[in-house]
N, C-alpha and C positions, 0 to 999 in steps of 0.2 A: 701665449703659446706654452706658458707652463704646464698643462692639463696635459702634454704630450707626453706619453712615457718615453725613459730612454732607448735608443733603440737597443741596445744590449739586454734591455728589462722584458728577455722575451724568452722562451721556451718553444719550439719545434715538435709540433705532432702531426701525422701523415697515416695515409694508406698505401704508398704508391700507385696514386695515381695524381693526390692531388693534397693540401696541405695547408696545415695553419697556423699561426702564433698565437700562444696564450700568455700575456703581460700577467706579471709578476700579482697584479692584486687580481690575477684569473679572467681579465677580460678576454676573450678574443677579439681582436682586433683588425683580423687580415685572413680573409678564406675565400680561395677562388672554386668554383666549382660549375664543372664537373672536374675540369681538368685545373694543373699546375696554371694553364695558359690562356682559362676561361677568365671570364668578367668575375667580378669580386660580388659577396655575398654580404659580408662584413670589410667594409673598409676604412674604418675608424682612425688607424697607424695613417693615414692620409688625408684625415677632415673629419675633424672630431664631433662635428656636427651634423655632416651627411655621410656618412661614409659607413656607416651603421656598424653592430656592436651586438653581443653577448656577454653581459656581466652578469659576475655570482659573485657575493661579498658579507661580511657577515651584518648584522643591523646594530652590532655596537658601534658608536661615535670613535672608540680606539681599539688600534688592534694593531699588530706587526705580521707581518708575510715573509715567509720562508720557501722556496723550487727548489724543487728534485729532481733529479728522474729516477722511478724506480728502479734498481739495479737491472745494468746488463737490458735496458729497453730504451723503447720511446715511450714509455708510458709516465707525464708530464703529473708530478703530484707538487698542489699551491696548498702549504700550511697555513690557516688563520690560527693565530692565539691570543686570547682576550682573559679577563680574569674572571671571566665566569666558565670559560671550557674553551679549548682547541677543536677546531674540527680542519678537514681536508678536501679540499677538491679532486679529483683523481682524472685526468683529461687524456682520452685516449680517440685511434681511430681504429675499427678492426678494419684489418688490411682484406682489401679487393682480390687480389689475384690477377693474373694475366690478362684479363678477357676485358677490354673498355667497358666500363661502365658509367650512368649517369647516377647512380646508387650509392651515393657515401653516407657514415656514419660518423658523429662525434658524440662520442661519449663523454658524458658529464657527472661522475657519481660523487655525492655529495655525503661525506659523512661526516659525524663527531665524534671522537678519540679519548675526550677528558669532558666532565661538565656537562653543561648543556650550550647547543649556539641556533640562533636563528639567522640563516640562511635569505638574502634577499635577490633577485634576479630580475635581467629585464632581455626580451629578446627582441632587436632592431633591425633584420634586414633591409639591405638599400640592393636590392637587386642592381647588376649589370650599373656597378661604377655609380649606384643612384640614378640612373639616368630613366628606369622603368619605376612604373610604380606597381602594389601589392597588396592582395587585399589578405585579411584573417580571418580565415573559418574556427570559430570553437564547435568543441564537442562533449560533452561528459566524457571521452575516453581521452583527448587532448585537443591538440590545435594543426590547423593546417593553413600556411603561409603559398599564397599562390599569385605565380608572376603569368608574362609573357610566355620566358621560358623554362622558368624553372619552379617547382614545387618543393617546398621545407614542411616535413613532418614533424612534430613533435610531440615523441610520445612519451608519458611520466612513467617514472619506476613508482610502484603503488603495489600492495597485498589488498588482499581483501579487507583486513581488520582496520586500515589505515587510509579510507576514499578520501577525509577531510585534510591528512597530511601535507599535500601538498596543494596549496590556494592559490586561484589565479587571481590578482590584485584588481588587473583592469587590462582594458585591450584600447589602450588610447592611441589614436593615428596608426592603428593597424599595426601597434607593437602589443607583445605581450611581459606581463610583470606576473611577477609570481613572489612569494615565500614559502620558507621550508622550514618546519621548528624539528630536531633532530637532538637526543641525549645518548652520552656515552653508549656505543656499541650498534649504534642503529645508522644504516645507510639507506639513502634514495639515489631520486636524482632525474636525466632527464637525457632522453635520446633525441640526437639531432638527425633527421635525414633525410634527404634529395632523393628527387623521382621516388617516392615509399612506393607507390605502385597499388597502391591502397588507405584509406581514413586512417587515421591517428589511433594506436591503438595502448593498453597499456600493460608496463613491462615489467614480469617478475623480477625479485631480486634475485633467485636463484639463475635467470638467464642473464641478467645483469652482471653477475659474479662470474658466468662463465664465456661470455665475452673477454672479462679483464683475464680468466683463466687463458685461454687461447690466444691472446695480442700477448700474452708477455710470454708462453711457451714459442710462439711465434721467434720471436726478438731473440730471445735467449738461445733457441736452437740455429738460427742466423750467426750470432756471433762468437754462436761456439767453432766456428768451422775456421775463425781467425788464427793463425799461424805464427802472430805476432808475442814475441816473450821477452819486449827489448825492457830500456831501462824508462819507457816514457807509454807503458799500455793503456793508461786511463786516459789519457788528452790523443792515442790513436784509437784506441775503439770508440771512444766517442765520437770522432770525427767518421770514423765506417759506418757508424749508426748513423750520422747525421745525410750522409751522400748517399744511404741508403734510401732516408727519407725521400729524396731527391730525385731516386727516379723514378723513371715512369714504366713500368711490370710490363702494361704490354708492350712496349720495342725496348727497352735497355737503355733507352735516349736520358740523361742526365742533364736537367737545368744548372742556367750558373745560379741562380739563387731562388727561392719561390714566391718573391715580390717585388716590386714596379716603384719608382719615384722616391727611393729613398735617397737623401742628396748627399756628395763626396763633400759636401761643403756645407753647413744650415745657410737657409737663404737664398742658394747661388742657382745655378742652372742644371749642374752637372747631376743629374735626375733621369736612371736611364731604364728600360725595361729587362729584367733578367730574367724574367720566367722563359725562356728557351734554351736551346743544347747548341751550343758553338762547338765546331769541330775539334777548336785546340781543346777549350778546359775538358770535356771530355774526354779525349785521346789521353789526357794525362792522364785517368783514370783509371787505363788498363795497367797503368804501371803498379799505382797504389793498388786497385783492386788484388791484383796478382801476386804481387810483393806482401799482401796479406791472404793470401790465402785463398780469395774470393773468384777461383773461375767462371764459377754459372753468369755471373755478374758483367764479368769481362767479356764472355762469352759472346752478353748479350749485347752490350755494346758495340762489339767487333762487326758482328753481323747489320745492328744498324748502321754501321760506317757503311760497311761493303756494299748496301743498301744504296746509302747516299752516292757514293762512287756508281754504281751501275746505271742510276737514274739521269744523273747527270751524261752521261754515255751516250745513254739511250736517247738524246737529242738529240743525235746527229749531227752536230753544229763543232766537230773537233772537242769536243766534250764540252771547253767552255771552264772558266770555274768553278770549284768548288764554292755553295755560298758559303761565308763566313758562319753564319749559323741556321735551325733550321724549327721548328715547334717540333714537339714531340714526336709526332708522329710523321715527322717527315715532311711534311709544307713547308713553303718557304713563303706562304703571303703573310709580311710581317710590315705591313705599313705602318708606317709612325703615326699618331695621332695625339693630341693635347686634351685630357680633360681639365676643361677650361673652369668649370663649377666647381672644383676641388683645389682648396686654398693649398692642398701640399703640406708636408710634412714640415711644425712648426712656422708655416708661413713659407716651403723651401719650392717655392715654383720655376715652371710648369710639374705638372704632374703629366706625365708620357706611358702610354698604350704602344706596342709594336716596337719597332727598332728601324731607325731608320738607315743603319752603318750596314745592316744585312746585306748589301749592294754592294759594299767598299770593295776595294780589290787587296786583300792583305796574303800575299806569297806565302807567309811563314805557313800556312794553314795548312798547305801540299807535305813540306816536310813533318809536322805534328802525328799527320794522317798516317806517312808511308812510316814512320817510327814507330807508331803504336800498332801498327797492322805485322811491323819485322817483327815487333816482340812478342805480338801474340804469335805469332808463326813460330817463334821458337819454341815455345809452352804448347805446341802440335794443334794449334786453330788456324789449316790453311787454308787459303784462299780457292775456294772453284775456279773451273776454266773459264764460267761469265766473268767471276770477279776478276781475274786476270787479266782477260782480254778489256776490260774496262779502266781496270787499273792504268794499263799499256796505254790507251786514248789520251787519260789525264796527263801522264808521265811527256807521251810527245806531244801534248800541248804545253806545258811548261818548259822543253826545250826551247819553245820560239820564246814564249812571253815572260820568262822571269827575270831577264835585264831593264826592268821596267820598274819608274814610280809606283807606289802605293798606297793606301794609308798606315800601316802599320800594327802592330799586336795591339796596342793601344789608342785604337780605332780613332786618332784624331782627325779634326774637322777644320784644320787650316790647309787642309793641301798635299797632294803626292810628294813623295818622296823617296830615294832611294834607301832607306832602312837596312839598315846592318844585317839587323835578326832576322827579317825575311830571304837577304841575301843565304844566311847560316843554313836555316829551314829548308831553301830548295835546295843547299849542298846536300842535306840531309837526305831530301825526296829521292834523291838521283842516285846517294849512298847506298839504301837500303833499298833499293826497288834493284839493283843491280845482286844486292846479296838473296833478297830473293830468288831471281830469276836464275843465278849459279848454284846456290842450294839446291833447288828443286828442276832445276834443268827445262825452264819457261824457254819460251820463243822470245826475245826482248833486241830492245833498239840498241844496243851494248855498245857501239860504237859511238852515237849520238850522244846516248845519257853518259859514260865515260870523260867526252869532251864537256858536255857541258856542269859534270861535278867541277870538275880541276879547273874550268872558268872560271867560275865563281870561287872556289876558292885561294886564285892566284887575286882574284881581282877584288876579295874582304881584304886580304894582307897588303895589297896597295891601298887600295882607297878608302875602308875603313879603320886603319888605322891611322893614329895621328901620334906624329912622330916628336912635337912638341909634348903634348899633353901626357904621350907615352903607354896609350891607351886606346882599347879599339871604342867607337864612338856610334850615336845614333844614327846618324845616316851622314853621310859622305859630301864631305864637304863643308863638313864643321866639327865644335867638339865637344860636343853636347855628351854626357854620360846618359847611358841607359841600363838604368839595374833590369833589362832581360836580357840581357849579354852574358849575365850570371851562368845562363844556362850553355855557353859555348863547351866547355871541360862537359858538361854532362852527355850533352850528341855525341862527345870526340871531336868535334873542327877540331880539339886543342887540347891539348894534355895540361893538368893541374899543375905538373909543375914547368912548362913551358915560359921563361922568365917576359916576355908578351904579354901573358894571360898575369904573372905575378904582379907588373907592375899595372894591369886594367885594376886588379883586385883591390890594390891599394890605391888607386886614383876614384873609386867607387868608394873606399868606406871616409875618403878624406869630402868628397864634395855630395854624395849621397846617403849615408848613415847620420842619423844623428840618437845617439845614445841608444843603438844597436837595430833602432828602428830603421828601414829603411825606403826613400821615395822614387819614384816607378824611372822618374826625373824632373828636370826644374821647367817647370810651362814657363817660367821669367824669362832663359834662357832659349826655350825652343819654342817659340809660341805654338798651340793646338789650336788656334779657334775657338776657344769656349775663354767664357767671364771667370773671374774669382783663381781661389786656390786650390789645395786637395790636403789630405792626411798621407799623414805615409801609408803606405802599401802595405798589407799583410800578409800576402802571397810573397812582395819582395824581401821583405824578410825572411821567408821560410827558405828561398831560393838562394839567398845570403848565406842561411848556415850551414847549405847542401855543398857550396862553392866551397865556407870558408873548410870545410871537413875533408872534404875531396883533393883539398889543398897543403891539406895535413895540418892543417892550425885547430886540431882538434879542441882545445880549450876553451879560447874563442869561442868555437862554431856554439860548444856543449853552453856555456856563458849566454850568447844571445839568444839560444835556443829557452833557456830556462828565464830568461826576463819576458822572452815574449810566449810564454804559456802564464805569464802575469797578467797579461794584457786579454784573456779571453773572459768570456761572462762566467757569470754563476754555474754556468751549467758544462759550461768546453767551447763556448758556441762563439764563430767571430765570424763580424762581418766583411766588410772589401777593405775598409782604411781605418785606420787611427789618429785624434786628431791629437795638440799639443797639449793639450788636457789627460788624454789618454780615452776620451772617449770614441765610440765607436761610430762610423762612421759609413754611409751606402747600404745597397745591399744585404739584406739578411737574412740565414746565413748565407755565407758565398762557398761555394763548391771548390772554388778553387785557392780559394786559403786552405781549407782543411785535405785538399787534394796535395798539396805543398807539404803542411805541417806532416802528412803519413810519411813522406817520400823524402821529406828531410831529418822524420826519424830511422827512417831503418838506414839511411846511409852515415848517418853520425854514427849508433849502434854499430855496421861493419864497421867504421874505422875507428870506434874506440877498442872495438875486437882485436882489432891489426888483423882484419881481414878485409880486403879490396872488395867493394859492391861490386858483382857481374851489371857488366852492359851490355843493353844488346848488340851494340854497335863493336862491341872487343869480343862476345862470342865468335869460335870456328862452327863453322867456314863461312866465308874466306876470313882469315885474318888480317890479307894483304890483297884489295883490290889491283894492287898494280898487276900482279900478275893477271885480274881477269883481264883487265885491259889488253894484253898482249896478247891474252887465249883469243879475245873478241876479234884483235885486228887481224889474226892469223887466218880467222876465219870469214876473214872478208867483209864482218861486219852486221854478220846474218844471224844472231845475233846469239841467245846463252843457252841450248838446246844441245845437250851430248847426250849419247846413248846409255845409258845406264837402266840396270834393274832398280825398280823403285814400286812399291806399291801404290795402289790408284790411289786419287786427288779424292778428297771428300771435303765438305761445307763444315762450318762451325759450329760445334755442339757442345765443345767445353771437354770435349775426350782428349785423354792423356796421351791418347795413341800418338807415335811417331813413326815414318816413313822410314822402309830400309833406306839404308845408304851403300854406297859403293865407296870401298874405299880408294881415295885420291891423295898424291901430295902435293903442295904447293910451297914453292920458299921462293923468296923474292928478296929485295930490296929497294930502296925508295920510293916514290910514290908520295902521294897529296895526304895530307889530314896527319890525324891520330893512328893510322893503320898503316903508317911508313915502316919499312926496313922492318920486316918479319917473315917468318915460315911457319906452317901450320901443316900439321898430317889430318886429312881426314881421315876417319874409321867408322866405322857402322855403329847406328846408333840406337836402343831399343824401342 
């Protein structure tokens, strides 16, 4: 099993729509196509023998490898240097654009820099998981690789002066082999593409050059629009480059990762499929998108949310839940399946297709949703009268069913359970759906949803907490630590320095942290239903140094924050866990590690400022729900609608615009949560 690269020994390049890893000696190893969510093309990183493969290497016996990415891009450059001359791989995708296509490209330009090198290649699709087979057409202008469903062109970079430059070695079992002999200052090379829609044809260098011209003008112009100037810009632009890669142009929909079967454990089971958009790690993403800059982004996300919310609606069925997660473009048929012919990563089976937890019933997902829909509403992306009135179904559906088992954020497979953080999430739901509907003066269930926030939140502070341990706990009824509790101070349930939350803080880094790394929690302790063990969490670390900063242990926070930017690969890139090696672990990359690491730099950043991160949840108006409460009961119940001038409702397009206001005051005292015993003046806002 040593022939496996490690999984960290990988590089990320994409079009958004669809994406690949190119291992460190330049193989590609993992490309699904057309989509993030298709059948693999190359699936090598999962069965080195069938899973098929595109290698470029040089034909010396010794040589050393150096990745890059070229500045400010995703444009993926693998050094070879030998002692007869250096040359460079240069691995790019030019980006699609909004409009679905079955049309991708990978570019492969091959050059040498010093000396001279001869270049060796070999191209092995396993269409659809290997499970189809393929036949190859050559042609004096290239090759054409043709399945079931899918077609691979390959056309060579070639001039006139230079037809014998690049040789096709042999076409054995319907792969192709080639060589390239190349001296200082001369580039080829070799275009990879799906549906070509025409023969294999072949490609100047000067169009070659202006591809790599446009994908990096592309990228650059992208991530100049970042707003970010903290103390930690290189490990968060790269993480924005990387989540860019990620999604998917035409809906905005954002995968947790862009491949299938990599294990939390070598060997073990925990092997799960992450090419699709779950509602949470998404939702987290309008934070970081926003927080850096990136509206059109958020934008787009926001609108597939509100998407997902109205379809669900649109059943009739009291809405029903929301799933857990959905494919890109909005499906939700995610059956689970095993390829069974695929030995798995180092031996690490099963290898899993689809997702079978899409089903589970996890609550927290409701509050994720209605949180990242308040905050885009404050950045002036509000919600339509559909989205509203849809929204509204969800909302009093989760009045009846959120005092109910689940499985939990951490989708386990031993059993419902009452889960803390789901309980947190639908306080969350009910929070922000209510400041909604008083900001903007909705029609809403203000009496219902009122009652059942202050529920739930009377009934975390009995039942999940534990008065021995001194620490609020996984679910109810034991005392199991869960580092996603981390995030209760970030919603508001609970103020930073609330001495509650103090004493969870330090009951987490004594039985959850080890040497600043930290794990999701102990399966010894709570069994999940799955075999084996895990690495720690790289998401929960980043959620560690959000806490411990927000907490004012700013030293700390800044401390683990900088051991664990130790812990990413060559390039910025991490996957889902770490193991006690320090290798990487699951998943690659994961969206919502590097969605954590944005969001727990810019809030380390404000407080080593000694400036407070705005929340949405501490934004006016309201500042003090209790007061709606009273407005609601006064009015019988009918629910958040006063008369006021306000300019019409419009759908979400990333505009700056905001709604007049009327100005209102409000001053109260006590009340449930983080938003107790305050007063706020409204005033019109531009």
């Amino acid at each position: 099993m040593d022939d496996y690269p490690l999984i960290e020994d990988h590089g990320l390049i994409g079009d958004l729509q669809t994406a690949a890893l190119v291992a460190t000696d330049a193989t590609i190893d993992w490309f699904c196509c057309p989509r993030f969510d298709s059948p693999s093309v190359f699936g090598a990183l999962l069965d080195r023998s069938r899973g098929g493969h595109f290698t470029v290497r040089p034909t010396a016996g010794t040589y050393t490898t150096k990745q890059l990415y070229h500045p400010d891009t995703a444009v993926l450059v693998t050094r070879f240097m030998t002692e007869a001359g250096a040359g460079e791989v240069v691995d790019f995708m030019p980006v699609t654009g909004k409009t679905a296509t079955d049309r991708h490209r990978i570019v492969r330009m091959l050059r040498c820099v010093r000396g001279s090198m001869t270049f060796e290649g070999e191209i092995a699709p396993r269409f659809d998981y290997g499970r189809k087979p393929h036949e190859l057409h050559r042609t004096e202008h290239g090759a054409l690789f043709t399945s079931e469903d899918l077609d691979l062109a390959v056309h060579p970079v070639r001039e006139p002066q230079d037809e014998r430059l690049l040789n096709v070695l042999s076409a054995d079992q319907n792969d192709l082999s080639f060589s390239l002999t190349l001296r200082a200052g001369q580039q080829r090379g070799l275009v990879l593409e799906s549906s070509p829609g025409g023969p294999p044809h072949e490609v100047r260098v000067e169009e070659f050059e202006r591809l790599f011209d446009e994908t990096v003008g592309f990228w650059r112009s992208w991530l100049g629009q970042s707003t970010y100037s903290g103390r930690w810009r290189e490990a968060v632009e790269r993480s924005a480059v990387t989540l860019k890669l990620m999604t998917y142009a035409p809906t905005g929909a954002l995968v947790a990762a862009p491949t299938t079967g990599l294990p939390e454990q070598l060997g073990g089971e925990r092997n799960w499929d992450y090419r699709f958009t779950w509602i949470r790690d998404a939702s987290f993403s309008v934070y970081a998108l926003l927080g850096l800059g990136f509206r059109e982004e958020a934008a787009a996300f926001i609108n597939w949310l509100h998407a997902r919310v109205k379809q669900e609606a649109a059943k009739g069925n009291g809405s029903g839940p929301l799933n857990i997660m959905y494919r890109v473009d909005g499906s939700a048929d995610l059956v689970e399946e095993t390829l069974e012919h695929w030995e798995g990563y180092r031996g690490s089976a099963p290898v899993r297709i689809g997702n079978g937890a899409a089903s589970q019933l996890q609550l927290d997902i409701y509050g994720e949703a209605l949180d990242s829909i308040y905050f885009a509403h404050q950045h002036g992306m509000h919600l339509d009268n559909g989205g509203w009135k849809a929204l509204h179904t969800l909302l009093d559906w989760l009045v009846d069913h959120w005092d109910q088992p689940g499985e939990g954020l951490w989708e386990t497979r031993g059993g419902r359970k009452d889960f803390t953080y789901g309980r947190v999430m639908s306080w969350v739901a009910f929070d922000r759906a209510l400041r909604i509907a008083y900001d903007d003066g909705r029609p809403a269930a203000g009496g219902r949803w009122v009652d059942a926030r202050d529920e739930i939140y009377a009934q975390v502070l009995d039942r999940g907490w534990d008065a021995e341990k001194q620490a609020f706990v996984q679910h109810y009824g034991d005392d199991v630590l869960d580092s996603s509790l981390l995030r209760m101070p970030t919603v508001g349930f609970i103020t930073p320095d609330d001495p509650m939350w103090k004493s969870t803080l330090d009951a987490m880094e004594r039985e959850l942290v080890s040497d600043s790394l930290v794990y999701r929690y102990n399966p010894e302790a709570s069994p999940d239903g799955l075999r084996g063990s895990e690495g720690t969490f790289s998401l929960c670390t980043f959620m560690y140094v959000d806490a411990l900063a927000r907490a004012g242990r700013t030293d700390m926070a800044r401390l683990v924050l900088e051991k664990m930017l130790t812990y990413a690969n060559h390039l910025g890139l991490y996957s889902e866990e770490i193991d006690l090696t320090g290798r990487q672990l699951g998943n690659f990359p994961q969206a919502f590690t590097h969605l954590a690491l944005i969001d727990a730099a810019i809030t380390l950043d404000s407080m080593l400022q000694g400036a407070r991160r705005d929340q949405p949840w501490a934004a006016a108006p309201p500042a003090c729900l209790s007061a709606v409460r009273g407005w609601v009961r006064a009015r019988g119940g009918r629910g958040c609608h006063r008369p006021a001038a306000r300019s019409p409702r419009f759908s979400v397009t990333g505009s700056s615009r905001r709604s007049a206001r009327t100005t209102k005051s409000v001053s109260c005292s006590g009340g449930s949560g983080a938003v107790a015993g305050c007063a706020t003046n409204r005033a019109p806002r531009p």
